[in-house]
C-alpha positions as CSV (number, residue, x, y, z in Angstrom):
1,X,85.7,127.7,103.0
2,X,87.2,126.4,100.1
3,X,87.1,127.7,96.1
4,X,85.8,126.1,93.0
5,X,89.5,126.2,92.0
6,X,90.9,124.5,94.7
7,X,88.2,122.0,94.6
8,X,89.0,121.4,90.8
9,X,93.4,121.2,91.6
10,X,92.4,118.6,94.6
11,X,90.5,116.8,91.6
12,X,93.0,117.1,89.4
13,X,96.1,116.0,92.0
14,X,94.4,113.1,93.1
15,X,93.7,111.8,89.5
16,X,97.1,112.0,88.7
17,X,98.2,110.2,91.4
18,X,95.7,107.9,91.3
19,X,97.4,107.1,87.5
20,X,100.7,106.7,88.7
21,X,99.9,104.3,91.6
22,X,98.2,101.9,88.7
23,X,100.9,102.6,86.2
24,X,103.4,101.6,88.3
25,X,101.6,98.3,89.6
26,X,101.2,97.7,85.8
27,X,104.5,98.2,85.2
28,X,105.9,96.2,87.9
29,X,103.4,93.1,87.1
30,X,104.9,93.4,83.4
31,X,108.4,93.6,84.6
32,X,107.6,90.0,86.8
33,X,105.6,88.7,83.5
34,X,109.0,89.4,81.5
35,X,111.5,88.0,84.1
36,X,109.3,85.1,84.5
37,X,108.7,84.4,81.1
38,X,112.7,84.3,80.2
39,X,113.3,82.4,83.1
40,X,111.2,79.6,82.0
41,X,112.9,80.0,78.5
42,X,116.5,80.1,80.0
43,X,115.8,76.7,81.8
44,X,114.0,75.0,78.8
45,X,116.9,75.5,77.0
46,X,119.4,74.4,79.5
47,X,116.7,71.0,79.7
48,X,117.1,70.5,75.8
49,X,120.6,71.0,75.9
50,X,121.4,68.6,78.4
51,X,119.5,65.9,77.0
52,X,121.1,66.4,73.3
C-alpha cells in the first residue's frame, strides 16, 4: 500500500506545517502585543502632555 518513505515525507510535511501554522499565530499575537503596547504609550503621552 504505502512505503516506509512515503510514510516518513507525510511525517515530515505535516511537521513542518504544523511549525508554520504556530509560528505564524506567534507571530501575529507578537505583532498585536507590539501594536498594543505603543498604542498605550502613544496615548499616555498625549495624557501627560495635555495636562502640562
Amino acid at each position: 500500500m504505502f512505503e516506509f518513505q512515503q510514510y516518513i515525507a507525510f511525517l515530515i510535511g505535516l511537521t513542518i506545517m504544523t511549525m508554520g501554522f504556530w509560528l505564524m499565530i506567534f507571530l501575529i499575537n507578537f505583532v498585536f502585543y507590539w501594536v498594543t503596547g505603543a498604542v498605550k504609550e502613544l496615548v499616555k503621552e498625549k495624557k501627560a502632555k495635555k495636562e502640562s
